[in-house]
N, C-alpha and C positions, 0 to 999 in steps of 0.2 A: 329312285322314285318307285319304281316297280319292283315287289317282292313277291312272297309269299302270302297274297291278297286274291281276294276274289274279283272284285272292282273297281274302276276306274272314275268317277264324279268329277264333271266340269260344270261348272256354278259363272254366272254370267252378272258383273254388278255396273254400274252406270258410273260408277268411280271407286278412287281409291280407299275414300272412309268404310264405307257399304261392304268393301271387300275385308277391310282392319274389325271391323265389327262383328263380320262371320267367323274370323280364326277364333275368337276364344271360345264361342258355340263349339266349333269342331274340338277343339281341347278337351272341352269338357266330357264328349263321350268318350275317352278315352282314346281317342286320333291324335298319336305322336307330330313333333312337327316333322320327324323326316319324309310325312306321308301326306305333306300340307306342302304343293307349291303354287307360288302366286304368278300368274303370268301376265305381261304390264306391257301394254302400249306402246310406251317408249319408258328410260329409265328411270327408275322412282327410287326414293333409297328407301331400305329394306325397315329401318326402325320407324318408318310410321305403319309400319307392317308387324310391329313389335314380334320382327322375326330375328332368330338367332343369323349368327353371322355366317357365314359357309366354311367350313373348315376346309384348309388351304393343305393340300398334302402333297404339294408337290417338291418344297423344299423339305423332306422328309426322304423323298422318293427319290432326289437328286442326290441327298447324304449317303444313304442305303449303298444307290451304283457307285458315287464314290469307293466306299469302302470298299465295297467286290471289285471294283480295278485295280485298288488300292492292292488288294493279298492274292488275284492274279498276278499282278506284273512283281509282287515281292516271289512267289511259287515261280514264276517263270525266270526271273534273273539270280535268285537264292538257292531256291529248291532244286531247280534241274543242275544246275551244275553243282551242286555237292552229291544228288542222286546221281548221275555221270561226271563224275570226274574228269577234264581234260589240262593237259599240264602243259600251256603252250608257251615254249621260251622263258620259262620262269616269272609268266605273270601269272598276278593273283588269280584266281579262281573265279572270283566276286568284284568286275570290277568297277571301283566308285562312281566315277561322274557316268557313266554311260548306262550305270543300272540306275543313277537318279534322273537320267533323263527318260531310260522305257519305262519306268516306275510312274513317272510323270505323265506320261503320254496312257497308259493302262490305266488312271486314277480319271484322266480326263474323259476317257473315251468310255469309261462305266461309266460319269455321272452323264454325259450326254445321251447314252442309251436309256439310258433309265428317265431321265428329262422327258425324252422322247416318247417313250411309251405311255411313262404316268400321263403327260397330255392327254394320248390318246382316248385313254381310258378318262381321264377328267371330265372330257367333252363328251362321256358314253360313245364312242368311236371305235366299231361301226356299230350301228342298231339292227336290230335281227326284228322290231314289232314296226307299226305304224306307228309313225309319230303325232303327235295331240294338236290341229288347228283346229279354231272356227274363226270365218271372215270377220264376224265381229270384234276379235279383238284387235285389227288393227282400223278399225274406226272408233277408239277411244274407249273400248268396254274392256274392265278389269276382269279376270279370270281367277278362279281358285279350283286347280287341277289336286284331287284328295283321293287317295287309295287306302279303300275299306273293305271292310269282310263282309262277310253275307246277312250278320247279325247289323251291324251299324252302317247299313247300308241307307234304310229305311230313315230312319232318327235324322243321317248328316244329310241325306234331300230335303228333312224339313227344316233344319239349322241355317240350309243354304238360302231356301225362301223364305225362312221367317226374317232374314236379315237382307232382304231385299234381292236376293238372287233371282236372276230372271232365264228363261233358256237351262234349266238344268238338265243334266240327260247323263245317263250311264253311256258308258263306252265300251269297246271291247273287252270281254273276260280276261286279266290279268295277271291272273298265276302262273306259275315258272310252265305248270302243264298247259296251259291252257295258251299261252307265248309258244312252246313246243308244236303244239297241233297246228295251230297259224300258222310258223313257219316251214312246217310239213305240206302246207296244203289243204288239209281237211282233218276229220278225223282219225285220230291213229288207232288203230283195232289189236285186238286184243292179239294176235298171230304179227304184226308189225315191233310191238314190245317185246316181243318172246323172239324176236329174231333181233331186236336191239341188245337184248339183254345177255342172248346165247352168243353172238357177235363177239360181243365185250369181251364176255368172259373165255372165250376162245383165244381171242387176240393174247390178254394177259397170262393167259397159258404157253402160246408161244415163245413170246416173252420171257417167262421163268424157263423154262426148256434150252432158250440159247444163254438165259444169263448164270444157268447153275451146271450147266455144260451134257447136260442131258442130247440135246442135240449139236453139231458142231459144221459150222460149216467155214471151211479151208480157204481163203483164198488169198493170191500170191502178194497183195500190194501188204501182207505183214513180215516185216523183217524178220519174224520168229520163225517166218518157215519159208525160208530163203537160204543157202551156204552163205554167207558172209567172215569177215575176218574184221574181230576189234581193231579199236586204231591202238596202234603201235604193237599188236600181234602177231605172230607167223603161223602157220608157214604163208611165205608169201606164196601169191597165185602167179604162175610160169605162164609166160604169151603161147599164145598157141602155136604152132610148128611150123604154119606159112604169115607167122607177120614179120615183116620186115624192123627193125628197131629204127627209133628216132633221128640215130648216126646213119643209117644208113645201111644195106646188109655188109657186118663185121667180116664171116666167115662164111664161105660156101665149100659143103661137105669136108669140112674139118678145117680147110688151111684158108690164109687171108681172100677177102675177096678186092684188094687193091693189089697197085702196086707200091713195093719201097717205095720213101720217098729220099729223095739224091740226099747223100751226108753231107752238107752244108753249112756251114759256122752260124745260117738263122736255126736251121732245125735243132742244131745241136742245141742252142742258145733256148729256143723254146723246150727243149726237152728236160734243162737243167733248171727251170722253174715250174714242171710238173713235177721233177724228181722231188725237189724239196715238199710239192704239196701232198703227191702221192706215195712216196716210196722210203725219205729223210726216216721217218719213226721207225721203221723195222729197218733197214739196209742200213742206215749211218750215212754220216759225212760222204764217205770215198765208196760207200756201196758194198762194204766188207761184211754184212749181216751182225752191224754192233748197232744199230740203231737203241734211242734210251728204252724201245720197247720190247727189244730184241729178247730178253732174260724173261719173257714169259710165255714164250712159245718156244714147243718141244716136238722136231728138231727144229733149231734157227734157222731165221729167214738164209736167203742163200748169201754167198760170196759171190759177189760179180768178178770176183779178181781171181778168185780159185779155177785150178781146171776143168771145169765141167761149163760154167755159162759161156765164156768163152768159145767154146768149141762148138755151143749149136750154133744153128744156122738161124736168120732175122726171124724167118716165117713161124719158127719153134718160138724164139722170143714174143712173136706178137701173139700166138697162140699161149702161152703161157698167163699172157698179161691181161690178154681177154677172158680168158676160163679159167683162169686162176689153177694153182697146183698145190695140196698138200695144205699146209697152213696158213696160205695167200690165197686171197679169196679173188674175185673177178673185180678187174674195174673197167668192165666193160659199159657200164650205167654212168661212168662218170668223165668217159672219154671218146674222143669221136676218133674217127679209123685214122685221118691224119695228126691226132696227138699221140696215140698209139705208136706209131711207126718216129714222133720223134722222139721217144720214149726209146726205140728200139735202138735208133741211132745211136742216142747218149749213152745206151748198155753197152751197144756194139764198138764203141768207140772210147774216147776219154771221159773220163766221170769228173763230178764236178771236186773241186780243188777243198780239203779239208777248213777253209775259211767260209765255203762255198753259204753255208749255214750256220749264222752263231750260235 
């Protein structure tokens, strides 16, 4: 209702004909109907008012958010994982039903926002001016609230009593400036604009400063400028020197920090179903370094039957098996200190029988 106008005209009629009567006087001076509104007692329909209909823009406003939910949640289920890449267990990248369901829920939740605010805005919510009563109109007097310029200010007060308007009276000045100064307080002076305006344009200076990297300011919660390591990259990061591991402390100052555990026909028995999980692919069946993997490592894995494993002692073994030597790498991550040592036993003792593994 309020624009780029000078004035505000409330016209006071004794019913609704009196009031239908005035709108086309006002038409005639060139007063648009967006600038013609009738205000009514209780509800009256609009076409004995031979007024347009209100244009309904909220199912517009709700399609709109749709669609922006709609090419969020396709950018957030689509776009990021082909812009990162993750390759987990040989599933898709993009997967179906669960990106039609966020897709679903991102399409809902744009048109609800958007619902939401177009309302707001429909009902003019919130209002920054005074809003237009007189007591009269709810004791049965029809109103015709019209915003005019300075020129057809004159003209539409006589349009409004020549058509039986009674009570006519200008209202507060109405222009976007003049709305400005009201909500200010009073009037705004000419050093108040000059610091509005110098403000501004300071601000948007800033602004392009941090956006075109002129100025640059660091701080820690961007992964950019953080050490980090991609997933599935190295080098790995090594614990720090006094933390204990998950198993428990393995080793203290080089040698086991347990003791054996007694050669027992369970330990062994557990040691010959780590063997096949940990050790079958490089060492083979009987642990002779013929493993099917053994021909691609140079020198081969060892012989447990040759003279040399035989001859150390447990604690060398478990040390070996935890820090790994040479081209046997540590399975220290994948074994606690008591599967370790029945690892050592099964070494130390009989290996498992050439059937042991099909």
């Amino acid at each position: 209702m309020r624009g780029f106008h000078d004035y505000l005209l409330l016209g006071l009629f004794s019913g609704a004909a009196p009031a239908a009567e005035a709108i086309p006087a006002l038409r005639r001076l060139g007063i648009p109907d967006g600038r013609i509104k009738v205000l009514m007692p209780y509800p009256h329909p609009l076409r004995s008012f031979a007024r347009p209909r209100p244009r309904e823009r909220l199912t517009l406003i709700t399609a709109i958010g749709a669609a922006v939910g709609f090419l969020i949640g396709v950018f957030l289920m689509v776009g990021t994982t082909n812009l990162y890449p993750l390759d987990v267990g040989g599933q898709p990248l993009v997967p179906g039903p669960p990106s039609i369901v966020m897709i679903y829920e991102y399409t809902l939740l744009g048109a609800l926002s958007f619902l939401f605010f177009g309302f707001l805005l429909n009902i003019r919510t919130p209002a920054y001016w005074r809003p237009v009563y007189d007591r009269r109109l709810t004791e049965d007097a029809f109103g015709l609230l019209v915003a005019v310029t300075s020129r057809q200010l004159a003209p539409a007060e006589a349009a409004l009593r020549a058509n039986g308007g009674f009570g006519v009276r200008r209202l507060d000045e109405a222009g976007f400036f003049h709305r400005l100064r009201w909500w200010l307080g009073g009037q705004v002076s000419t050093g108040m604009w000059v610091g509005l305006v110098a403000g501004a344009v300071l601000g948007i200076a800033v602004l392009c400063a941090f956006a075109y990297s002129a100025l640059q300011w660091i701080y820690p919660d961007q992964m950019v400028t953080q050490q980090s390591v991609g997933h599935q990259e190295g080098p790995r990061l090594t614990a720090p020197t006094a933390a204990v591991p998950i198993q428990g402390p393995v080793l203290i100052a080089g040698q086991p920090a347990t003791e054996p555990l007694p050669a027992s026909a369970a330990s062994r028995e557990r040691g010959a179903i780590l063997f096949r999980t940990h050790c079958y692919l490089c060492h083979g069946n009987e642990g002779q370094g013929n493993g099917p993997l053994a021909g691609y490592y140079a020198p081969p894995p060892a012989n447990f039957r040759g003279p040399v494993v035989p001859s150390l002692p447990p604690s060398e073994v478990f040390r070996v098996i935890t820090l790994g030597r040479g081209v046997m790498p540590s399975l220290a991550e994948g074994l606690t200190a008591g599967e370790t040592w029945d690892l050592v036993t099964l070494v130390k003792g009989p290996l498992p029988s050439p059937t042991a593994v099909p």
